[in-house]
C-alpha positions as CSV (number, residue, x, y, z in Angstrom):
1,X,112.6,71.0,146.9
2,X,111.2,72.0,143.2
3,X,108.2,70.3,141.6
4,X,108.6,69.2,138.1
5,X,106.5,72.0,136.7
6,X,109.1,74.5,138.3
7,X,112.5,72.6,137.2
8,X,110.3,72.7,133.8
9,X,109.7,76.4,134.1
10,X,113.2,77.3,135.5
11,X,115.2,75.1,133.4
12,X,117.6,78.0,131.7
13,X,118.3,79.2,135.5
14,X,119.0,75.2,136.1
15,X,121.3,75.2,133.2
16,X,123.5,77.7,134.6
17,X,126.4,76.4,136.3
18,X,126.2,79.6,138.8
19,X,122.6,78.9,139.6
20,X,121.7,75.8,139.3
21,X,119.2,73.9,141.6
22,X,120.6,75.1,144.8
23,X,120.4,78.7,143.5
24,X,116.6,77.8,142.2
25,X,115.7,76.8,145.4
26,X,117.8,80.0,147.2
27,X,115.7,81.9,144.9
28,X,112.4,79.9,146.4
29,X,113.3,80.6,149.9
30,X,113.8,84.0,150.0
31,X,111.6,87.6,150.4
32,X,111.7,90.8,148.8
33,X,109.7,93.7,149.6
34,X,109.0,96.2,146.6
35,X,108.4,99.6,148.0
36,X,105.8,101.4,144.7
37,X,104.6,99.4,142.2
38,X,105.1,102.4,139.3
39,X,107.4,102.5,137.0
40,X,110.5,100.9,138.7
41,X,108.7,98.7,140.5
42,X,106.6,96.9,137.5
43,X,109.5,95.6,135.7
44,X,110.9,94.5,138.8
45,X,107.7,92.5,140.2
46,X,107.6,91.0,137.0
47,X,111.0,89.9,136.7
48,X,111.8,89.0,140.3
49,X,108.1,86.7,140.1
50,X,109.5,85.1,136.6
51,X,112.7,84.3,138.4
52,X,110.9,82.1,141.2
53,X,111.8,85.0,144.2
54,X,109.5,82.7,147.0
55,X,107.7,85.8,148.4
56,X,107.2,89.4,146.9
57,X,105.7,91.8,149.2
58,X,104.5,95.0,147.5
59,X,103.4,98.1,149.0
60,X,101.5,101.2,147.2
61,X,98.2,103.1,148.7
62,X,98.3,104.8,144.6
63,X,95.6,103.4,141.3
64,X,96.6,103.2,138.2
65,X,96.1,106.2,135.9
66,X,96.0,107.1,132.1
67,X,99.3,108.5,132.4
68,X,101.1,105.7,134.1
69,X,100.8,103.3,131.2
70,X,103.5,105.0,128.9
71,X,105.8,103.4,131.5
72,X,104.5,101.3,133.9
73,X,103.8,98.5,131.8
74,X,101.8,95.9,134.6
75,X,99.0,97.8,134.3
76,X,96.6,98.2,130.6
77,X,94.0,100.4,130.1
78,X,91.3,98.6,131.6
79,X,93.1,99.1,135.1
80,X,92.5,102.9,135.5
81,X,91.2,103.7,138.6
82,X,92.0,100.2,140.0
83,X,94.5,100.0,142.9
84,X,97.8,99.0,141.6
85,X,98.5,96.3,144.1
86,X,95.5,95.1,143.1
87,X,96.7,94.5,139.3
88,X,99.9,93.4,140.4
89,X,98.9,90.6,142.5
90,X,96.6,89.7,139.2
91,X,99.1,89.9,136.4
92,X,102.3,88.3,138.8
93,X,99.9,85.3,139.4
94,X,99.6,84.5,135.7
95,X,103.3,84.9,135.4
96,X,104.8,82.5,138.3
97,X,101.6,80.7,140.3
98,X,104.3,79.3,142.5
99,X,105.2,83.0,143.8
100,X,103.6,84.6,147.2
101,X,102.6,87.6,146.8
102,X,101.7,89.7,149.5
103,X,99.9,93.2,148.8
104,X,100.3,95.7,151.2
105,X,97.7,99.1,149.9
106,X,99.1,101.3,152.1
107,X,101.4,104.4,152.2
108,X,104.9,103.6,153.6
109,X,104.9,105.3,157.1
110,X,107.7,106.0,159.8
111,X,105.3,104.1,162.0
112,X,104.6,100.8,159.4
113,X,108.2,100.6,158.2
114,X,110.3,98.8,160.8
115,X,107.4,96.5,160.7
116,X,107.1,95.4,157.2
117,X,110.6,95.7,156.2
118,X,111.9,93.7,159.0
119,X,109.2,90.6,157.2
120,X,111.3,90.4,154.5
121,X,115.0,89.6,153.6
122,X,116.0,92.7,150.9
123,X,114.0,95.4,150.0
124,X,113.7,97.3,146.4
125,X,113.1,100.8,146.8
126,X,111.1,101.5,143.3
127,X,109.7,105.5,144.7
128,X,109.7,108.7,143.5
129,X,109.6,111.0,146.5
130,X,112.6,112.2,148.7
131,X,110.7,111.7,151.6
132,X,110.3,108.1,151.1
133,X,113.6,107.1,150.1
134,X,115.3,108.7,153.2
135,X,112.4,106.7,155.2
136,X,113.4,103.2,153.1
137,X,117.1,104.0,153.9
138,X,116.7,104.3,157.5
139,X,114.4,101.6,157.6
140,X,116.9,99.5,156.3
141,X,119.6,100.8,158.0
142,X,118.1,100.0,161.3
143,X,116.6,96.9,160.2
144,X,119.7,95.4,158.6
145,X,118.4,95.0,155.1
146,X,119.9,96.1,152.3
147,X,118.1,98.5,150.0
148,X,118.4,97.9,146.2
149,X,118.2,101.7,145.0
150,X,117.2,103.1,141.7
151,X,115.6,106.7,140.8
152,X,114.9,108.0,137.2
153,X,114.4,111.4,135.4
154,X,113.6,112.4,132.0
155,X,116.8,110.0,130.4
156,X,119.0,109.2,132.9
157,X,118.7,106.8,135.7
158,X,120.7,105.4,138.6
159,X,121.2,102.3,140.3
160,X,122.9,101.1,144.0
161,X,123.0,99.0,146.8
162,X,122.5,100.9,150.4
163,X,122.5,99.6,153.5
164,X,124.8,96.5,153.0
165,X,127.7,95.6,155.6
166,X,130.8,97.7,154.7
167,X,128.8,99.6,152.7
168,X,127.4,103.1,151.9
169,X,123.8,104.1,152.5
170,X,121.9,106.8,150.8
171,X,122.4,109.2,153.1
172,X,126.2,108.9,152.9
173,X,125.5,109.7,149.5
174,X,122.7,112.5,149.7
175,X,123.5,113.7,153.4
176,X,120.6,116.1,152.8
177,X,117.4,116.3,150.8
178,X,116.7,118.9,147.5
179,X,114.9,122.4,148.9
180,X,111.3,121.4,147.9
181,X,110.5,122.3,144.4
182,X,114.3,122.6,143.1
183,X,113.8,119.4,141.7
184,X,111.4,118.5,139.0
185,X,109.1,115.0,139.1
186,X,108.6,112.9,136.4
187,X,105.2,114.3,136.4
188,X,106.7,117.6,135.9
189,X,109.9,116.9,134.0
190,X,109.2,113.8,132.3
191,X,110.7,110.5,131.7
192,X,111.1,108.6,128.8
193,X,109.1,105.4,128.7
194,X,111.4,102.8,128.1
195,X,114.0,104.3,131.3
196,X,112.1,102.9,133.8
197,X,112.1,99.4,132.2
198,X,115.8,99.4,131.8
199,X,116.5,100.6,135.3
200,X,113.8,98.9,136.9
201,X,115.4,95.5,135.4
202,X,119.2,96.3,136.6
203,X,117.7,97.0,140.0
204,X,115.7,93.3,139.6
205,X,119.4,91.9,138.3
206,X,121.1,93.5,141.5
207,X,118.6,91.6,143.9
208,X,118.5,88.1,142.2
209,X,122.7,88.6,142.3
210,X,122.0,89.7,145.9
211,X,120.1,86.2,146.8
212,X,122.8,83.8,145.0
213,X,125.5,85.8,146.0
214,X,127.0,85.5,142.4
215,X,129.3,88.7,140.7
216,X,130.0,92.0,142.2
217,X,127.3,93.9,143.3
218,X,126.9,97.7,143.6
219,X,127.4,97.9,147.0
220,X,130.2,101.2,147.1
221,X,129.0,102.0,143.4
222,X,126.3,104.0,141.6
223,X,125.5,103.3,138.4
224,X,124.9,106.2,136.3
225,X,122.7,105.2,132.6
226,X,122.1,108.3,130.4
227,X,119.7,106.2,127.6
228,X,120.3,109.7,125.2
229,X,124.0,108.5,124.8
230,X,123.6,105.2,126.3
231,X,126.7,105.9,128.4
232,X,126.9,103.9,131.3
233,X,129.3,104.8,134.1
234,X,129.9,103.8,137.5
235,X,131.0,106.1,140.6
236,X,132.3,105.0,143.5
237,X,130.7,105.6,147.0
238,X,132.7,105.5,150.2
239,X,130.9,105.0,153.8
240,X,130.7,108.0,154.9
241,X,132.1,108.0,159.1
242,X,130.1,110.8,159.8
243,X,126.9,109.7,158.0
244,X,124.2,110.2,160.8
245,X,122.8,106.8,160.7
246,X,125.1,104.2,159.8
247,X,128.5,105.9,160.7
248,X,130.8,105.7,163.5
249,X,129.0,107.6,165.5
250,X,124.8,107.4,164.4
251,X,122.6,109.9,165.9
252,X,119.7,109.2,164.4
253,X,118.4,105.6,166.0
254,X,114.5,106.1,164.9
255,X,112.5,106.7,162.2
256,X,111.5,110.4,161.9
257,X,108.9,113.2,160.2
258,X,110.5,112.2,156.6
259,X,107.9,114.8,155.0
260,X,108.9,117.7,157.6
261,X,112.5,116.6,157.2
262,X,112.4,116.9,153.2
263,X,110.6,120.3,153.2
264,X,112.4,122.6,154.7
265,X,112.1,126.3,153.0
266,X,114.4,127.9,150.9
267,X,114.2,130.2,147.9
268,X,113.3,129.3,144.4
269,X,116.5,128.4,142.3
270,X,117.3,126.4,139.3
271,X,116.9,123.0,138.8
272,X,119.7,120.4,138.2
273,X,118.8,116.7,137.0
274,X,121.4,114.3,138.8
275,X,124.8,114.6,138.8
276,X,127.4,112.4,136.0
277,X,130.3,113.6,137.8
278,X,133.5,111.1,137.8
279,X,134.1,112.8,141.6
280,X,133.4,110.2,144.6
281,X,130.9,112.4,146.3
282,X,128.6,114.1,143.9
283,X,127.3,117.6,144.7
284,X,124.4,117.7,142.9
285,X,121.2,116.3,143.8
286,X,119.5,112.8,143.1
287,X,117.0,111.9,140.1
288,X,113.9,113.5,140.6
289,X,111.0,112.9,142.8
290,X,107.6,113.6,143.0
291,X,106.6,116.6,145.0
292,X,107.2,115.8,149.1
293,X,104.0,117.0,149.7
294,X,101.2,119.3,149.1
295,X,100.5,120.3,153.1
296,X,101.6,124.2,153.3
297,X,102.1,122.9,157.4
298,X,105.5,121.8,155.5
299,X,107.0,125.3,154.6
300,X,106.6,126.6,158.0
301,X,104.5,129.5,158.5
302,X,100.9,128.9,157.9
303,X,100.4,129.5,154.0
304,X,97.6,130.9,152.3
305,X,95.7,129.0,149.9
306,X,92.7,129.7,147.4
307,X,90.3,126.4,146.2
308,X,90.5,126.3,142.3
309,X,86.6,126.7,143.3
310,X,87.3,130.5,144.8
311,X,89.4,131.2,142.1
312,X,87.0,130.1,139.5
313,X,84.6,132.3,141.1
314,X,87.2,135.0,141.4
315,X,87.4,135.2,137.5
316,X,83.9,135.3,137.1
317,X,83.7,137.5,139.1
318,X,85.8,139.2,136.9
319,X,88.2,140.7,140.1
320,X,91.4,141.9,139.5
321,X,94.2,140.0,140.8
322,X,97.8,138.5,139.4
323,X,97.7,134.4,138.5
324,X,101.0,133.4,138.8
325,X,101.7,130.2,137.2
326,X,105.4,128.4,138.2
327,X,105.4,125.4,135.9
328,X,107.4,124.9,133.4
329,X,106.5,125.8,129.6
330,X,105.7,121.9,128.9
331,X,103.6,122.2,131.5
332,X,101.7,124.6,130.2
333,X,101.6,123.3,126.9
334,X,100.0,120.4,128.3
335,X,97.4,121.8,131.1
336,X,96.5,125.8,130.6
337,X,93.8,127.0,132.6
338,X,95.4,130.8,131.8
339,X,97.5,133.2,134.2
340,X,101.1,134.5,133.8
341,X,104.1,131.9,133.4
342,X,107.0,132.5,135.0
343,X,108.8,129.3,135.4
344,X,109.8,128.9,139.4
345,X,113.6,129.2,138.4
346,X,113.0,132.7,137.2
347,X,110.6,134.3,140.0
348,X,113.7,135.9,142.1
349,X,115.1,137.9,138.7
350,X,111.2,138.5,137.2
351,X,109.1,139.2,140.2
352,X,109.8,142.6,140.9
353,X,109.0,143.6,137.6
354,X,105.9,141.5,137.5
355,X,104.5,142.5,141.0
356,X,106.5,145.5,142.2
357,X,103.0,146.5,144.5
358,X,104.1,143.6,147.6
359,X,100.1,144.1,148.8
360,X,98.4,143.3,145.2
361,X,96.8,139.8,145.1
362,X,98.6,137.4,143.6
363,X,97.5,133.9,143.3
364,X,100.6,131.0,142.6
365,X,99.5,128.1,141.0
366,X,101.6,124.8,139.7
367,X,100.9,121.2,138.9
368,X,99.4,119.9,142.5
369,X,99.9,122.6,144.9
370,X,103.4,121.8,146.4
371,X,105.8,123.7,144.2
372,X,103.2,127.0,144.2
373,X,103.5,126.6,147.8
374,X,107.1,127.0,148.4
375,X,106.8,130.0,146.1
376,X,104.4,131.5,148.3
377,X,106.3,130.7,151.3
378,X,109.0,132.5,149.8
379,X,107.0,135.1,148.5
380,X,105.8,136.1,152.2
381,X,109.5,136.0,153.6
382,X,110.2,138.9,150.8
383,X,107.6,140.9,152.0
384,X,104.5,140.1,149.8
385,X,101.5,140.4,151.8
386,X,98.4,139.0,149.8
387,X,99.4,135.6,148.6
388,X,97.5,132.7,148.6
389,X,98.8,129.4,147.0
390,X,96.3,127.2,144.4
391,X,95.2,124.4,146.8
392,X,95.9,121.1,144.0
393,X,97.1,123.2,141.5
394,X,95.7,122.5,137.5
395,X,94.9,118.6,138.5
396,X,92.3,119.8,141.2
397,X,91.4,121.9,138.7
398,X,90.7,119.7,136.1
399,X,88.6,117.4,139.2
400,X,86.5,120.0,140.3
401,X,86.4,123.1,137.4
402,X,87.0,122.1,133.7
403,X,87.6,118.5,133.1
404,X,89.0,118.7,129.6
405,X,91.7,120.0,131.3
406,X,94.6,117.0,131.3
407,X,95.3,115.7,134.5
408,X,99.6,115.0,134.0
C-alpha cells in the first residue's frame, strides 16, 4: 500500500487514469537493474527513482571525472574522483527516500551477470562498450529479462527493447561486433551533451511503460533520434531464426570471453557512425563504444608495447625513431604530446609513404592504447618488424609524463 507522503508525492501519476494507484503501487513492487551509471544511465536513475521504481540496482566499478559532467548530469564538480555509485546512491536518496537502492562497484563480468541480473525484473543497459552489451544481451537472453537498449554517438542516438518474448535481441540485430577501433567512442568522437539526457529519458519512458504494461513498446523497433535534425524514425526488427542465442536453434547456452569475442583483428578502415537506413536489417554498425579493451592479449599475437616513460626517455634521449599518432585531428587538438598524425582510417593508403623501411622503429600511439594496438597488430601482419604500441596512450601520458596534458 502507499503512505500518504507517497500518494502526496506521486499524485500526477495517481491522476492518470492509465496509472493510477494500482500502477503506483506496480511501480513500488518492481526492480530494475541499471547496467553504468554515465551518461545514459544518470538520467535514467533519476527518473526511474522520481517515478517510485521499488528497487534500482546500479552497477559501475568507474569515478566520476572532469569530463563526464558535460553530460552525466548526477554527478557536480565536487564528485571527481568519487566512485559513481557512490554519488548515485547520494543524489537518488534526496530525490525518492522511499526508493532501494542497491550499489553494485563492480565491473559487469561473464561470471557476475547471471547472478545479478536474474535479482531483478528488467534491466537498462546504459554502457558504452561492445563487449558489454553483447554480455547484457546474453545475460538477458538466458535470464529471461528484457533489456531496455540505448547507445549514443556524437548526435544521434538509439533506442530498443531486446530480449522480450516474440521479440528481437541485440544480436539479431548486430549478429557480430565492429573490428576493434573502426568505431569511434564518445571519448574519441564525441557526443553532444544534451543526447544522452534525451535518450537516457526515452530508455527510462520504455521501462516505466514496460512495468504498467501501458502503449506499445519498442520491442521489434529501433528508434533512431538524430538531435542535428531532430528526425526521429523508427525501424523495424524481425527475430532473427538463426540468431545464435535466442533463435530456433541457439548455440550459444553460456556466457562467454565478451572482450576476446569483440576484438578480433582486422585491418584499419573507415569509420561509420550508426546506420539511419529505412531497410529492416541495417548493415552498418551500432552507436559507438568505448574502446573493448586496452590488453594487446586481445589482437592475437603478442604485441609490442613502449611505457609513455621509455618513450619519454627515448626523446630525450634524442633517438631516432617514427611516433605514429592514429587519432583523429580533434584529438589532437585537444591532447598533443607531438609525433606524426595520420588518422587510423588513412594508415593503409599513407603508410608506405610514411615508413617505406618495414624494420625502422615506429612507435603507434592513440587516446588509451587500444586503437594504437590494433594498428600495430596490423602493422606486424604487413611485414613491419619494429613496432611497439604506446601502452595508455596520451591519458597515461598525461598520469605519469606531462600533466597539463588533458586527460579526454
Amino acid at each position: 500500500m502507499l503512505q500518504p507522503e507517497e500518494r502526496a508525492r506521486y499524485a500526477r501519476h495517481l491522476l492518470l487514469p492509465q496509472v493510477g494507484e494500482e500502477g503506483q503501487q506496480r511501480l513500488k513492487a518492481a526492480s530494475i537493474l541499471i547496467v553504468g551509471a554515465g551518461g545514459l544511465g544518470a538520467p535514467l536513475l533519476q527518473y526511474l527513482a522520481a517515478a517510485g521504481v521499488g528497487r534500482i540496482g546500479i552497477v559501475d566499478d568507474d569515478v566520476v571525472s572532469l569530463s563526464n559532467l558535460q553530460r552525466q548530469v548526477l554527478f557536480g564538480s565536487p564528485d571527481v574522483g568519487r566512485p559513481k555509485v557512490d554519488v548515485a546512491v547520494e543524489r537518488l536518496r534526496s530525490i525518492n527516500p522511499h526508493v532501494i537502492l542497491e550499489p553494485h562497484p563492480i565491473r559487469l563480468t561473464p561470471e557476475n551477470a547471471i547472478g545479478l541480473i536474474s535479482g531483478y525484473d528488467l534491466v537498462a543497459d546504459g554502457t558504452d562498450n561492445f563487449a558489454t552489451r553483447y554480455l547484457v544481451n546474453d545475460a538477458c537472453v538466458l535470464t529471461g529479462r528484457p533489456n531496455i537498449y540505448a547507445s549514443i554517438f556524437r548526435f544521434d542516438g538509439q533506442v530498443s527493447v531486446f530480449g522480450a518474448e516474440d521479440g528481437p535481441c541485440y544480436r539479431c540485430l548486430f549478429p557480430d561486433p565492429p573490428p576493434p577501433g573502426t568505431v569511434p567512442s564518445c571519448a574519441e568522437g564525441g557526443v553532444l551533451g544534451v543526447l544522452p539526457g534525451l535518450v537516457g529519458s526515452m530508455q527510462a519512458a520504455e521501462a516505466i511503460k514496460w512495468i504498467l504494461g501501458l502503449g506499445e513498446s519498442l520491442v521489434g523497433r529501433l528508434l533512431l533520434v538524430d538531435t542535428l535534425t531532430m528526425d526521429m524514425r523508427i525501424l523495424r526488427v524481425p527475430r532473427d531464426p538463426a540468431c545464435p542465442i535466442c533463435g530456433e536453434h541457439p548455440t550459444i547456452r553460456e556466457l562467454q570471453d565478451y572482450e576476446a569475442f569483440c576484438a578480433a583483428p582486422t585491418p584499419p578502415t573507415a569509420r561509420t557512425p550508426a546506420s539511419t537506413s529505412d531497410s529492416a536489417r541495417p548493415t552498418t554498425q551500432p552507436a559507438s563504444s568505448e574502446p573493448v579493451s586496452s590488453d594487446p592479449m586481445f589482437f592475437g599475437p603478442r604485441i609490442p608495447e613502449i611505457t609513455v616513460q621509455q618513450l619519454h626517455a627515448k626523446q630525450q634521449a634524442g633517438e631516432e625513431f617514427l611516433l605514429l599518432d592514429v587519432r583523429q585531428p580533434e584529438e589532437q587538438t585537444i591532447a598533443h604530446i607531438g609525433g606524426t598524425l595520420v588518422p587510423m582510417d588513412q594508415l593503409p593508403t599513407r603508410l608506405p609513404e610514411l615508413a617505406p623501411d618495414q624494420a625502422a622503429e615506429i612507435v603507434v600511439m592513440c587516446r588509451s592504447g587500444s586503437r594504437s594496438a590494433h594498428v600495430v597488430a596490423w602493422m606486424m601482419q604487413q611485414g613491419y618488424t619494429n613496432v611497439f604500441n604506446l601502452s595508455g596512450g596520451t591519458n597515461a601520458w598525461s598520469r605519469n609524463i606531462d600533466p597539463s596534458v588533458p586527460v579526454y
